[in-house]
N, C-alpha and C positions, 0 to 999 in steps of 0.2 A: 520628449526625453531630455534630460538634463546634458547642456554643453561642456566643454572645459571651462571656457567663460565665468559658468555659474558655478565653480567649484570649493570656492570659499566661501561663498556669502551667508551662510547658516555659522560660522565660525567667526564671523564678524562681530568683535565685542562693538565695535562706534556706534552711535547716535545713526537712527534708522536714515542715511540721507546715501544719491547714489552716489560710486564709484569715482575715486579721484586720481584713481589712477588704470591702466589698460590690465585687466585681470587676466587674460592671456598668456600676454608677456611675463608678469609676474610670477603666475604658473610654471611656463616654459623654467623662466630660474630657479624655480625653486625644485623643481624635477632631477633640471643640471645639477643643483650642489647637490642632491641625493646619489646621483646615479656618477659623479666623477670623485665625490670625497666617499661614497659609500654610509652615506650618513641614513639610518632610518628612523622610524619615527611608532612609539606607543603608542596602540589609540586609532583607531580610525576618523575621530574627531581629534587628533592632536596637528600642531601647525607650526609652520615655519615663518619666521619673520623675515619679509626682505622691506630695503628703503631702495622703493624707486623715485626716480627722482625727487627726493627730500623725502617722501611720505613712508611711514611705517605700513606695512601687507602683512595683514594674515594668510597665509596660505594652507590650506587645506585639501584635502584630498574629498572632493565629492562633495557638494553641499546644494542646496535643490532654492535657498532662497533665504533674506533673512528675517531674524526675529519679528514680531511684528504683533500689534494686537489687534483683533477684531469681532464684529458682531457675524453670527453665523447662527442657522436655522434653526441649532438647538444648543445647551447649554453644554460645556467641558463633564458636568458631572453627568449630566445624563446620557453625553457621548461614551460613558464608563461602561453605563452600564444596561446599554442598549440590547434586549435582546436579539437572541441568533434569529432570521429571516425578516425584520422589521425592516431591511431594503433590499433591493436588488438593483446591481448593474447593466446598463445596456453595454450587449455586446454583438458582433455579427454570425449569428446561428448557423455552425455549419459550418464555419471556414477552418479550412486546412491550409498546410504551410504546402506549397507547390514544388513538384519535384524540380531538380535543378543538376548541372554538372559542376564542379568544382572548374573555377576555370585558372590557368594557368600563369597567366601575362597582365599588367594593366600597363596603360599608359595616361597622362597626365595633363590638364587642361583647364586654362584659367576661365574662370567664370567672369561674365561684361558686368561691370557695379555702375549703377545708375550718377550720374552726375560728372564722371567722369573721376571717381573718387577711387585712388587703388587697393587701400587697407578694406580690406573685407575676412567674413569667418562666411562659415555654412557650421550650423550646431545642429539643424535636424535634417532630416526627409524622410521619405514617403516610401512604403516596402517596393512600390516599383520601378525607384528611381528613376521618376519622372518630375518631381516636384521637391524643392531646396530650400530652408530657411534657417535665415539669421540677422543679422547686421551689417553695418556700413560706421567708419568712421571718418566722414566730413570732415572740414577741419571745426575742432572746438567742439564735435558734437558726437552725436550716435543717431544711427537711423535702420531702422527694420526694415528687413527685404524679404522677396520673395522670390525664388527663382523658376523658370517652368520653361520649357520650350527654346531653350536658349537664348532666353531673356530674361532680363532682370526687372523688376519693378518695386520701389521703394511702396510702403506701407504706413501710413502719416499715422500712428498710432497717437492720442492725445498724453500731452507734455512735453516739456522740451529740458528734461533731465538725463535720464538713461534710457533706452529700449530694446528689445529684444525678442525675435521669436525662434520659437527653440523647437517647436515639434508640427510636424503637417500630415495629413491623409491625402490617401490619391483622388478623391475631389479636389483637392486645392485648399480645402479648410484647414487653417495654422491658428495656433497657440501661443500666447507667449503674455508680456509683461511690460510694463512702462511708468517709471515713476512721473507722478502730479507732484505739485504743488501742495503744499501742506502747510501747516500754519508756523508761521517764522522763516527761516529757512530752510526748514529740513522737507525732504522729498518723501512721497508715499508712494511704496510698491503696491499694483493694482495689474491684478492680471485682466485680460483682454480674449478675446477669440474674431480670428480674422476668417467670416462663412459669406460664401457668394460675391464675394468683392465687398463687402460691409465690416466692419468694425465694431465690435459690442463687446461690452463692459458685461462681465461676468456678473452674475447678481448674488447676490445673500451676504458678500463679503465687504466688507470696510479698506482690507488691504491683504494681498496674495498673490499669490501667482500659479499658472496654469502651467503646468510641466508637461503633458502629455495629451493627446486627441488619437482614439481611436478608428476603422471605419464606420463605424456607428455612429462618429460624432460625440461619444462620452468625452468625457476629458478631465482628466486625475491633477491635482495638484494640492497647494495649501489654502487656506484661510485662514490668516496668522499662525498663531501653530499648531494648527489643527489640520488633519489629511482630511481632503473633500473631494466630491465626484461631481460634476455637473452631467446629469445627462447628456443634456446638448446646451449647445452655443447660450440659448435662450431659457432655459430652464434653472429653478434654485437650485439649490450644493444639495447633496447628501453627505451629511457630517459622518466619517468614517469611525466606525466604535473601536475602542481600544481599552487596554485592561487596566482597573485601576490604580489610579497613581501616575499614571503618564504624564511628562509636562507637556513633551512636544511630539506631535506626531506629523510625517510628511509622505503624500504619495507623490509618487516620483513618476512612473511607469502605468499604462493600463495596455492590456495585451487584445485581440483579436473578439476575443471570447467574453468577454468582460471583465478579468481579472485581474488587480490593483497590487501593486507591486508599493512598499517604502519601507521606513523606517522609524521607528520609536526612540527617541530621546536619542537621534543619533550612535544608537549602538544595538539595537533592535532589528533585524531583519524580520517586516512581516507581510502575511499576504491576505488579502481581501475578495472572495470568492462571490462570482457573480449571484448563487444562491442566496446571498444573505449570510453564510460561514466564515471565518477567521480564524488565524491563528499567525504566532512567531515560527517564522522557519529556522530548524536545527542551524547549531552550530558546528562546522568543522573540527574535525582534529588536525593542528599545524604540527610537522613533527613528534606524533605520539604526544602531545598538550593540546587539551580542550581551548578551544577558542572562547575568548573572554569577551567579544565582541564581532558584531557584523552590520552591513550596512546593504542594502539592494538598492539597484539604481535603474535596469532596464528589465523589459519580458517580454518574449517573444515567441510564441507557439508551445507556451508553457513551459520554457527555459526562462529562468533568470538570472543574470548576471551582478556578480558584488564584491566586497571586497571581505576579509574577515583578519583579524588581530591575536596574536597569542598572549599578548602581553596587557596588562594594567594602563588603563589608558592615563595618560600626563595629567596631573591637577593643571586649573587654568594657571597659567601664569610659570610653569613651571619649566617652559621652551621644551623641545623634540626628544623623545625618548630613544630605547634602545631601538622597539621593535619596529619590523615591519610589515605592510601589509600583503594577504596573499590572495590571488585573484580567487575566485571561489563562484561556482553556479549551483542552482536547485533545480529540481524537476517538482515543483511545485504540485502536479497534480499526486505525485508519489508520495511526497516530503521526502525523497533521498537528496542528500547535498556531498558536493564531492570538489575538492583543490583543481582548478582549472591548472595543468600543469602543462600547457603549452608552450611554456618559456617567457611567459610577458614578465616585464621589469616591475609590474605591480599590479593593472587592473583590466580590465578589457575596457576600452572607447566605444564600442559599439557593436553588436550580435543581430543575426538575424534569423528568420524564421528554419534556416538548417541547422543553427548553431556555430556557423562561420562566424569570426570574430575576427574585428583589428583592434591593434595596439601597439604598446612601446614594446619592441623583442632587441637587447640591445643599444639601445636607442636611435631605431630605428622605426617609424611608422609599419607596420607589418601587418598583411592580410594572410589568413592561416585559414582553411577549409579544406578540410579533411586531409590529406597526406598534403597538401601544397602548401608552401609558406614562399609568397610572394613580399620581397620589401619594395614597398611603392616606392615610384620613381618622386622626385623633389623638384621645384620649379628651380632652383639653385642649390649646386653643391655644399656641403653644412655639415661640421664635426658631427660624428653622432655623439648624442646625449645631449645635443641643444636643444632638442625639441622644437628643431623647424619647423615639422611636419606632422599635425596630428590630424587622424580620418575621423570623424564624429560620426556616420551614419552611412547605411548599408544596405541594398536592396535586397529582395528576400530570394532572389535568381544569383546575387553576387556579381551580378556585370557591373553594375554602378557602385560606389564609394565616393563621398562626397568628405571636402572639413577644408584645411586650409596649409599653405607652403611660404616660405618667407622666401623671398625674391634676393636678388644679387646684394641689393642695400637691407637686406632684415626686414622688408614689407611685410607684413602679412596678405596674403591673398588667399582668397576665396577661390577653389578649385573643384574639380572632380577627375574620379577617375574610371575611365571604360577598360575594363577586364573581358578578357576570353579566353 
């Protein structure tokens, strides 16, 4: 499942090469000048400019990876117009979401980062919060971790540009990405799957990234800009069909069952049904006005979580519009969709198998499941609407929450949190 980390990079007009500056951080500001001048933005694909140190950021809301071109199993045209049942997804037969109690209380806990290095994130885990992945920031560098048993272990993923792993199953098998070397200077994103303590290169694709691993081991992401399913670790993509005229499609999410969760052209919410079935899921009404756009980012027990726009999204080039966006989930197997109105500041962070969600309420990190709205505790005190503290992931009991807290000096750390 996609991190905050990765939340602009599909909005990235530059030359395909990584990160030159901490996308985080970046984030966090551009949140802040939303959430203290009141400023919003048209478009679910619309972005805010910051210059951090000297460099211009796009900032965006949700983005799963960037542009990219690639060879993949079958051709864009005949991804058009594949017919209905010509794949099917693995998924885990049978499983249900486990009953659980809302709990009450959490309290707050820094995760060990391998090297002795402080700055760290957690962007994914495992529904039993047992198992945590993300990065580490060395100095000068980036390094993928994995965390389990309260311990950390770096993940030597190949390249030494940018890296990342974003999603794990309760085996231990993690997902993520790492740019190579490419001709000239510029970097190529090449998603990766980390199964049994081994390392391997996703096949069918030239450059993508893996956003998602189910317990089955499927695993949903891209193939330049095309949404792809790898069965397992070791197996080709299944190029995911879309309607045509598409440029870009992305899965983002794959849930329990086998069902693939993304988005089309960035403004398309749609879903991908382990039968071999398809379709765009409905659009909200914000306000008494039909929603002119939507985007899906997670799924979980056949919820899924997005965000949706009432307004006309910005021409490129055209800076932050009026609108803004409204958190929004589906019941996918129904097709009902309905405004999450739980008070978040804009989207849900992270949902789980009950439909407990955290997010920004206020600007505050905020765990909400059922009548209870818990605001997590912070490794240091912090205005709200900094966006010290965002949770990325979420066990499917609710005890565990895992993401990250900025420390006394602005750190980023790598945390978790135990709830009862």
């Amino acid at each position: 499942m996609p991190s905050e980390t990765d939340l602009l990079r599909s909005l990235d007009p530059e030359p395909p090469t990584p990160s030159t500056v901490d996308i985080t951080r970046a984030i966090a500001a551009g949140r802040k000048r939303r959430m203290l001048r009141g400023v919003g933005y048209a478009g679910v694909a619309a972005v805010t400019t910051l210059v951090v140190a000297g460099v211009a950021v796009a900032v965006g809301q949700h983005g799963n990876g960037p542009k990219r071109s690639v060879v993949v199993a079958a051709s864009p045209s005949k991804a058009a117009t594949l017919p209905k049942g010509d794949y099917t997804i693995p998924g885990t037969t049978g499983w249900t979401a486990p009953a659980a109690t809302p709990p009450s209380s959490c309290t707050i806990e820094k995760l060990p980062v391998p090297d002795g290095v402080k700055m760290a994130i957690v962007g994914g885990g495992d529904r039993t919060g047992s198992w945590f992945v993300g990065r580490s920031y060395p100095k000068g560098g980036y390094q993928a971790v994995i965390w389990h048993a309260g311990r950390a272990q770096k993940v030597m993923l190949p390249g030494d540009l940018e890296e990342d792993l974003v999603d794990v199953n309760a085996k231990g098998d993690a997902v993520g990405w790492s740019y190579v070397q490419g001709k000239g200077d510029a970097g190529v994103q090449v998603p990766y799957a980390y199964v049994g303590g081994k390392i391997l290169k996703l096949k069918g694709v030239a450059t993508g990234a893996a956003n998602a691993i189910n317990e089955a081991g499927a695993i949903a992401g891209e193939g330049g800009d095309q949404a792809v399913v790898w069965p397992s670790a070791t197996a080709a993509p299944i190029l995911l069909p879309v309607p045509k005229g598409t440029q870009r499609s992305a899965a983002s999410d794959i849930d329990e069952d086998g069902t693939v969760v993304g988005s089309l052209d960035l403004k398309v919410p749609y879903v991908w049904f382990a039968d071999g079935t398809y379709r765009a899921l409905p659009l909200p009404t914000i306000n008494g006005k039909k929603a002119v756009s939507a985007r899906v980012f997670t799924i979980s027990n056949g919820w899924a979580t997005g965000v949706a726009d009432a307004t006309a999204q910005a021409k490129p080039g055209a800076g932050v519009g009026s609108g803004k966006v409204s958190a929004v989930r589906w019941n996918v197997r129904t097709g009902e969709v309905q405004l999450d109105d739980r008070g978040w500041d804009d989207m849900v962070d992270a949902a789980n198998a009950q439909g407990w969600a955290v997010g920004m309420v206020k600007g505050r990190a905020t765990f909400i499941a059922g009548a209870n709205k818990i605001v997590l505790p912070e490794v240091a005190k912090h205005q709200a609407g900094t966006l010290s503290t965002i949770a990325n992931t979420m066990s499917d009991d609710g005890k565990v929450i895992a993401g990250q807290s900025d420390d006394a000096s602005d750190t980023i750390r790598a945390v978790v949190w135990h709830c009862e």
